[in-house]
C-alpha positions as CSV (number, residue, x, y, z in Angstrom):
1,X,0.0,0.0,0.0
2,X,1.6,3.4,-1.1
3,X,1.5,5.9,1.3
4,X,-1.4,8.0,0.3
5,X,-3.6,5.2,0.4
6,X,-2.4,4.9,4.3
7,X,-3.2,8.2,4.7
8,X,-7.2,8.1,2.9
9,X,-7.7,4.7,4.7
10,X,-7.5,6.7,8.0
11,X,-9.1,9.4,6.9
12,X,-12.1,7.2,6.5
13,X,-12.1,6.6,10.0
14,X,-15.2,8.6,11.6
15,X,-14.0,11.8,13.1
16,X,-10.9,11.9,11.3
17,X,-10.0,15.3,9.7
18,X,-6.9,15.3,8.2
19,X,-3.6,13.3,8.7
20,X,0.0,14.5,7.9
21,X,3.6,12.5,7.5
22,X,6.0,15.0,8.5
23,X,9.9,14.3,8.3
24,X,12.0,14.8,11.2
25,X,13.0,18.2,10.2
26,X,9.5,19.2,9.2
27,X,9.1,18.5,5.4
28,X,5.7,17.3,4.9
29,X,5.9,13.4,3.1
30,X,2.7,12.9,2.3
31,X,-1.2,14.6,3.6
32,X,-5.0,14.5,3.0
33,X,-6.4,17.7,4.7
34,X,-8.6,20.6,3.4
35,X,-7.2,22.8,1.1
36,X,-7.8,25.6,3.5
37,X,-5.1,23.7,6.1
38,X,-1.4,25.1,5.2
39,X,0.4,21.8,5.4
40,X,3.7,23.1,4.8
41,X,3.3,25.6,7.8
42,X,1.7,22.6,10.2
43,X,4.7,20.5,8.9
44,X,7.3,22.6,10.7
45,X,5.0,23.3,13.4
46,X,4.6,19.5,14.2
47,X,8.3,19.3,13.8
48,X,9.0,21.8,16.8
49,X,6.1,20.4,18.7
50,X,8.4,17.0,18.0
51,X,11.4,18.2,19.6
52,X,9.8,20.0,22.5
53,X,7.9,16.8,23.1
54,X,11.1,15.1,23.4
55,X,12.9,17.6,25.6
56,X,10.0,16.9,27.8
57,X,10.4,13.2,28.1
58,X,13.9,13.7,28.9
59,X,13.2,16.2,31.2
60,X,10.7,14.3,33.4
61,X,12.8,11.0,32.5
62,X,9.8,9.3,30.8
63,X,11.6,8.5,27.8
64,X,11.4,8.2,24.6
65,X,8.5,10.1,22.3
66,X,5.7,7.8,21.8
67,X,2.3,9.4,21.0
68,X,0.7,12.4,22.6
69,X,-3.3,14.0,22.4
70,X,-4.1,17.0,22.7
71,X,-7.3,18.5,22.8
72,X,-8.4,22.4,21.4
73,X,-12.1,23.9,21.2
74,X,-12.5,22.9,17.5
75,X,-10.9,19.6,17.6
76,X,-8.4,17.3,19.1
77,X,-4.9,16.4,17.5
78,X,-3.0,13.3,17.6
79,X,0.9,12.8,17.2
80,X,2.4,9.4,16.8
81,X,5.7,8.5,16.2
82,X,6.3,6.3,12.7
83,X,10.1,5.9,12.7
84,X,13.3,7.7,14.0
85,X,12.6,10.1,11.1
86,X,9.1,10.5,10.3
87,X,5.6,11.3,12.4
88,X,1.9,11.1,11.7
89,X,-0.5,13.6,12.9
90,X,-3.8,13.6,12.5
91,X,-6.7,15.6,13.7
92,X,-10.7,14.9,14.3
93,X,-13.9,16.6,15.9
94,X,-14.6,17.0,19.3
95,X,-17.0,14.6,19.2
96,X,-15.6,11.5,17.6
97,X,-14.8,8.1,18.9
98,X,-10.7,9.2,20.5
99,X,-10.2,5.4,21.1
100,X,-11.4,4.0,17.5
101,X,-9.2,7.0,16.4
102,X,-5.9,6.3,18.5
103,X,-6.1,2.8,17.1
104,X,-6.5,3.9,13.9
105,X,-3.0,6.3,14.2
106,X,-1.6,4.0,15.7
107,X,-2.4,1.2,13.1
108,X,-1.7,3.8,10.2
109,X,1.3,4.8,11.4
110,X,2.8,0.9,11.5
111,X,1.4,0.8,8.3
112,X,3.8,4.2,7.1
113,X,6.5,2.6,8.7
114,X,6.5,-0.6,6.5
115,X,6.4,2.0,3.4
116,X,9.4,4.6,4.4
């Protein structure tokens, strides 16, 4: 499976908004979003969000950057790590099923690992 066809498989998941593979250092890989969402822009944004992430584990010695949530008035955005050099985000609505949806990441993003 190519990795666009990752990408629309969980974007069929209810809820599901948009999902972008973003390099390390920010490049964005592949995405299925709206055209009104900048992926470029949310590329290097995830990429920072990464590092501070990271910094954080280390910091609290958790360790290593698995997955993180986060939740905003419109929405709720998942990060999950694919390899050493590549992440998946995704968002969804507020009101979507947030466990169907981490297993779906999570699923996709094994899936994007076979294909990098």
């Amino acid at each position: 499976m190519a990795m666009k066809d990752t990408l629309e498989t969980l974007g069929k998941t209810p809820g599901i908004t948009s999902a972008i593979l973003v390099s390390r250092d920010g490049f964005v890989i592949e995405a299925i979003a709206s055209s009104s969402v900048d992926v470029e822009a949310v590329g290097a944004i995830i990429s920072t969000g990464l590092g501070t992430a990271e910094m954080m584990g280390s910091g609290l010695e958790q360790g290593a950057f698995n997955q993180a949530m986060m939740e905003f008035d419109q929405g709720v955005a998942f990060l999950k790590g694919v390899s050493d050099q590549a992440m998946l985000a995704a968002t969804a609505t507020t009101g979507g099923n947030l466990g169907a949806i981490r297993i779906a990441v999570r699923k996709a993003a094994e899936q994007l690992a076979s294909e990098l």
